[in-house]
C-alpha positions as CSV (number, residue, x, y, z in Angstrom):
1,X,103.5,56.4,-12.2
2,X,103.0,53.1,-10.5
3,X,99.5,52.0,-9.1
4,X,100.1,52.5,-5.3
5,X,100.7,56.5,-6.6
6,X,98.2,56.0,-8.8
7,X,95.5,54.9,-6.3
8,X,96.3,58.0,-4.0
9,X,95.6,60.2,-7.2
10,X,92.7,58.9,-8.2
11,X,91.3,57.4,-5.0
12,X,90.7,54.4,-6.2
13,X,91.4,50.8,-4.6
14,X,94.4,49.1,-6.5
15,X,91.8,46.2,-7.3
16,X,89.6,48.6,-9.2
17,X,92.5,49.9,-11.2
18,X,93.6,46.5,-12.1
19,X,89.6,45.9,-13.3
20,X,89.6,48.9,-15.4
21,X,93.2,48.1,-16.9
22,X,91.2,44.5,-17.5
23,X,88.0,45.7,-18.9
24,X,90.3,48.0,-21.7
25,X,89.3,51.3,-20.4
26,X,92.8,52.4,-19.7
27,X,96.5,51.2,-21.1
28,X,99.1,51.1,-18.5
29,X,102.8,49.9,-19.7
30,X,104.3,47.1,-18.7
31,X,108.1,47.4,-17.0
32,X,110.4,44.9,-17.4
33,X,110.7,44.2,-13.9
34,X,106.8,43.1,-14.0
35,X,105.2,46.1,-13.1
36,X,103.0,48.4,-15.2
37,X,103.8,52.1,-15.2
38,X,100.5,54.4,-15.6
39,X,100.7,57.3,-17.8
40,X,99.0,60.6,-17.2
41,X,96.4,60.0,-19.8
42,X,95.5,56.9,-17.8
43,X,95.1,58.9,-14.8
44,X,92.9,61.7,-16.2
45,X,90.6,58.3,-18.0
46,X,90.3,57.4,-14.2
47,X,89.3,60.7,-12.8
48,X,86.6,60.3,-15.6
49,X,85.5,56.4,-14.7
50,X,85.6,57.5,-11.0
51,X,82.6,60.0,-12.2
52,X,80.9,58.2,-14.5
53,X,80.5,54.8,-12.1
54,X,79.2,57.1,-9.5
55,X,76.5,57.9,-11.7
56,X,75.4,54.7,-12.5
57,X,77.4,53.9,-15.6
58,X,78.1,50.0,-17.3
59,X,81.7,50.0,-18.1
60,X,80.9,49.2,-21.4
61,X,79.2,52.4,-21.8
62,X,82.3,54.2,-19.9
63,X,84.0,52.6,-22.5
64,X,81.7,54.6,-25.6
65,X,81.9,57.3,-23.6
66,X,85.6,57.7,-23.3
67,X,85.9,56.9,-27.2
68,X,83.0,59.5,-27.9
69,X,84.9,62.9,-28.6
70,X,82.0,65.0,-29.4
71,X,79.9,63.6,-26.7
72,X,76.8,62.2,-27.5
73,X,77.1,59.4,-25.9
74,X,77.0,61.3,-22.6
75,X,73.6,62.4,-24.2
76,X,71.7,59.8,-25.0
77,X,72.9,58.7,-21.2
78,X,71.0,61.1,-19.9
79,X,68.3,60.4,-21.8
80,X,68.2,56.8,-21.1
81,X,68.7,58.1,-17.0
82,X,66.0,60.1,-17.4
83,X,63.2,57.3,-18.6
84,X,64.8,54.8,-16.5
85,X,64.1,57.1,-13.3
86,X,60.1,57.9,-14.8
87,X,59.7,53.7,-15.2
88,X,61.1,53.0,-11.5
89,X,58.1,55.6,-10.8
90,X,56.0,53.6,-12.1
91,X,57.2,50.1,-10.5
92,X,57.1,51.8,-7.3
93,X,53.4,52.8,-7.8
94,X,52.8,49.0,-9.0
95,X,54.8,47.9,-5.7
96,X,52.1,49.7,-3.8
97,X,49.2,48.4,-5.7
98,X,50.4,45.2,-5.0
99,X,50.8,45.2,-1.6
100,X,46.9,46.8,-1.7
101,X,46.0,43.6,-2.9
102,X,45.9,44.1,-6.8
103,X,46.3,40.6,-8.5
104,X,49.8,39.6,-9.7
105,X,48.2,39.0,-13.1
106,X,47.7,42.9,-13.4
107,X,50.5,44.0,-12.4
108,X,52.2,41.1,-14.8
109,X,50.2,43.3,-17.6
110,X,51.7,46.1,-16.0
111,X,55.1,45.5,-15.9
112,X,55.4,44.1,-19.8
113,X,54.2,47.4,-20.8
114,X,57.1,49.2,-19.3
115,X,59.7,46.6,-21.1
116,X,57.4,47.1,-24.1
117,X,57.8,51.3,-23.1
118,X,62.0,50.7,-22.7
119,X,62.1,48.2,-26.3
120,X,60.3,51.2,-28.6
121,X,62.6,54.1,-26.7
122,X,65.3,52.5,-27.2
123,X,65.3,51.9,-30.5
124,X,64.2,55.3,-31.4
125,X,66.9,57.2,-30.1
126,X,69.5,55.3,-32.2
127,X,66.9,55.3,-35.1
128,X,67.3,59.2,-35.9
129,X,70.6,61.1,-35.2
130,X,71.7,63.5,-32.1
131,X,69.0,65.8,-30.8
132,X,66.3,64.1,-33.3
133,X,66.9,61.2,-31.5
134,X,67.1,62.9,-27.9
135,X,63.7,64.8,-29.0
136,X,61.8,62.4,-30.6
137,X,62.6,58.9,-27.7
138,X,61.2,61.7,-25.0
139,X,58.5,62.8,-27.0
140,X,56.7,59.9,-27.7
141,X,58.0,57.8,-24.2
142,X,54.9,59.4,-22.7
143,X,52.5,57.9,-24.7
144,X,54.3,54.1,-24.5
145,X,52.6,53.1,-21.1
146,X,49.8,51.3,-22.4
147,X,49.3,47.3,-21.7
148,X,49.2,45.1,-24.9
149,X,45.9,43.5,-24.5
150,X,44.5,42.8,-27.7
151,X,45.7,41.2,-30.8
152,X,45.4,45.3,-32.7
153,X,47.8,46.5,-30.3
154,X,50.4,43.4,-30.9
155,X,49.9,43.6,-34.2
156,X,50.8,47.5,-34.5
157,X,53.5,46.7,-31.9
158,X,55.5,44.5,-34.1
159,X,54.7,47.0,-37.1
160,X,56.1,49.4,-34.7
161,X,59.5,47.0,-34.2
162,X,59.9,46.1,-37.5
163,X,59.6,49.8,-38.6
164,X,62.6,50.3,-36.4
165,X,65.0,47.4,-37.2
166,X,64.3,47.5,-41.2
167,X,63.8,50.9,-41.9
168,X,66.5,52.5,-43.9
169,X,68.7,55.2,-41.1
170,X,68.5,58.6,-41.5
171,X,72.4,59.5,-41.7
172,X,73.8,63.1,-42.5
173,X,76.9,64.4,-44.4
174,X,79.7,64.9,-41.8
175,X,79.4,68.8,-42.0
176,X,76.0,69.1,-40.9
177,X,76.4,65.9,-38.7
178,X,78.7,68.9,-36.7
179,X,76.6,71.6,-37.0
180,X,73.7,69.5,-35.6
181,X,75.6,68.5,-32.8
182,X,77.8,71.6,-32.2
183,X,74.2,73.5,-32.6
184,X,72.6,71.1,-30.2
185,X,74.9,70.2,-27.7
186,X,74.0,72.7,-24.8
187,X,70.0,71.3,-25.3
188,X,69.9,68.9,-21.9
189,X,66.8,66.8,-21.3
190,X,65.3,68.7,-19.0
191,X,65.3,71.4,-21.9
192,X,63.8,69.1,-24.0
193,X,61.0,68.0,-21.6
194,X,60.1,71.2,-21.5
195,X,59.9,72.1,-25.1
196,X,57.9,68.6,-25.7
197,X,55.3,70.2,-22.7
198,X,55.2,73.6,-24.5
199,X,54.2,72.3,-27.4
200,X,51.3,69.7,-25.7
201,X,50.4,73.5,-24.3
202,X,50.4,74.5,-27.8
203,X,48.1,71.5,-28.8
204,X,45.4,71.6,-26.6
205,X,44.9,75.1,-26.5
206,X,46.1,76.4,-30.3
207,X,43.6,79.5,-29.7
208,X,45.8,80.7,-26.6
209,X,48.7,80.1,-28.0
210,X,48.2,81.7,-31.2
211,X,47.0,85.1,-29.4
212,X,50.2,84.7,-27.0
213,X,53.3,84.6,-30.0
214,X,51.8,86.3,-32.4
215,X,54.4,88.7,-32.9
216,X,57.2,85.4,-32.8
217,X,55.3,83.2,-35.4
218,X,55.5,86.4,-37.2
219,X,59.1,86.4,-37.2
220,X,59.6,82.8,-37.2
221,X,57.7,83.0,-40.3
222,X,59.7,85.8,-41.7
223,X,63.0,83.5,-41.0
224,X,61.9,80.4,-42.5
225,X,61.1,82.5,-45.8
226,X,64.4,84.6,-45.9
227,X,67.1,83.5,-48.2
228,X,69.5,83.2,-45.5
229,X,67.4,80.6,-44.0
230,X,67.3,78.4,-47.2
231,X,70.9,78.5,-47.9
232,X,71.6,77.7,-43.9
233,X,73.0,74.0,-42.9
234,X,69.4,74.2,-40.8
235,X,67.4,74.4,-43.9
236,X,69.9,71.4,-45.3
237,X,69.0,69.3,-42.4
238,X,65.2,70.0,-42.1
239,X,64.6,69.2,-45.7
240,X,67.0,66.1,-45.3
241,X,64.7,64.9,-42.7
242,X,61.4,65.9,-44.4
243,X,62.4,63.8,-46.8
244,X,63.5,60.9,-44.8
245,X,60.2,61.2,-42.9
246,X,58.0,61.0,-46.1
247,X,59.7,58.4,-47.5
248,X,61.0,56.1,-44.8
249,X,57.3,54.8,-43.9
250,X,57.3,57.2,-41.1
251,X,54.0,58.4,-41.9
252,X,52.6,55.4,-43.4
253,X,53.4,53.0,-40.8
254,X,55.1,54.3,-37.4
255,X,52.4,56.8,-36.7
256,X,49.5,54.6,-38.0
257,X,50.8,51.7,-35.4
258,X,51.3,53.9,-32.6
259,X,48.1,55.2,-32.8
260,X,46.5,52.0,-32.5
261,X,48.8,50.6,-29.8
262,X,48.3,53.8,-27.8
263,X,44.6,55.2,-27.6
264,X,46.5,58.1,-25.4
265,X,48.3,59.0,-28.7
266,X,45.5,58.3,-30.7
267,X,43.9,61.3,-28.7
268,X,46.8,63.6,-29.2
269,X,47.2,63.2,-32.6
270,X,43.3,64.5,-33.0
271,X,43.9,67.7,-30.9
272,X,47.4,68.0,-32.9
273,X,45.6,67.8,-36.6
274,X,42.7,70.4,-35.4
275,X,45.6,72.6,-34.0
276,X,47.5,72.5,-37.4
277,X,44.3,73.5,-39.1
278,X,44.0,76.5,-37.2
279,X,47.9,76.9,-37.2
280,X,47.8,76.8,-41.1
281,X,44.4,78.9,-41.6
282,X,46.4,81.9,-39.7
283,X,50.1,80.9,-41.2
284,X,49.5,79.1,-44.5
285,X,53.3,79.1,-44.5
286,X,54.5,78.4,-41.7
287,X,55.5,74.7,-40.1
288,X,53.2,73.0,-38.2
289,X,53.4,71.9,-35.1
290,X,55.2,68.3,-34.3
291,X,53.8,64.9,-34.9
């Protein structure tokens, strides 16, 4: 198929085709008599790019994408999409404070705390795998809007950073590498979001929530103690990660530097530890809930 065919398939412009071809994102064949002969598979990659640069995607990400088979690129897309939409929020809300006269030097404060916010997210969803990574960048994204203003909250910051960049990764055999994914992969962000704003239920009002799933803690309880459970790739991967998180410097130096860079969090993490106590003084076995 040559590109004026190929244009009318795909709706494209022939200039964009000839990008794409340019940028590596598809391999048309070159004919002897100087033009270039499009296969199908070259079609179908430009159906997808059409898509994908409607929504808003680099072409070097189209490119990941494309190469990504079981799709998690696509995930941590949507992921990224979804803080990048909550931080324009939150320039347009400085837009309007400026234009009510708030001093530039504010808003200055303002706006390094959400590349500050973007830096830490970003780096945690590549720092754990798949959904932990999905979970974990959206969980604590909400507590990142804080303004660096003293030397504490720089120091924890670069604590924070250097956690990230030096920390050993948390990597899984390939098997359960699938069976997270393949487990995982219908869990959009909106899902998440709302698991992460059960659980803040859960936190501030352990009481009420403890009367209200009674019965399922019960069974949850019941699963996590069966020996199907504990020979499950589930079990494999949560102890994996337990003991990645006790040994990484998880608890020893992420969450001690977050807490002092965000007083938000710092708050949270009190109501979380009294609603464990009470979690584990009616469960003594059973998980608590997330940090």
């Amino acid at each position: 198929m040559l590109i004026n065919e190929v244009s009318k398939v795909t709706n494209l412009t022939k200039k964009a085709i000839e990008y794409y071809s340019e940028k590596g994102l598809i391999f048309p064949s070159p004919l002897e008599n100087g033009y270039r002969e499009f296969s199908g598979n070259d079609v179908e990659r430009l159906k997808k790019i059409s898509v994908l640069r409607k929504l808003g995607i680099s072409t070097n990400d189209i490119k990941t994408v494309l190469n990504d088979k079981e799709g998690y690129t696509l995930q941590k897309l949507s992921v990224r999409k979804e803080l990048n939409v909550r931080r324009e929020q939150v320039k347009k809300e400085i837009l309007d404070e400026l234009s009510s006269g708030k001093s530039y030097s504010e808003i200055s404060d303002e706006l390094k705390a959400i590349e500050d916010n973007k830096t830490i997210t970003e780096k945690i969803l590549e720092f754990f795998p798949g959904y932990y990574g999905r979970f974990i960048c959206l969980y604590f994204a909400r507590f990142l809007n804080e303004p660096i203003t003293t030397k504490e909250k720089k120091s924890a910051y670069d604590k924070i950073i250097s956690f990230l960049d030096n920390a050993p990764t948390f990597t899984l055999p390939e098997n359960l590498q699938n069976y997270l994914m393949e487990g995982t992969k219908h869990i959009g962000t909106e899902q998440i979001t709302g698991i992460i704003e059960n659980t803040k239920k859960a936190v501030e009002k352990p009481d009420d929530f403890l009367t209200a799933n009674k019965e399922i803690l019960e069974r949850y309880l019941e699963i996590k103690q069966s020996d199907e459970y504990k020979n499950s790739p589930a079990f494999q991967i949560q102890s994996l990660l337990k003991e990645f998180i006790s040994t990484s410097g998880y608890y020893d130096i992420f969450i001690p530097a977050l807490k002092k860079l965000s007083s938000s969090y710092a708050k949270y993490y009190k109501q979380l530890e009294m609603a464990n106590e009470k979690l584990l003084a009616e469960y003594s076995n059973i998980a608590q809930f997330e940090n």
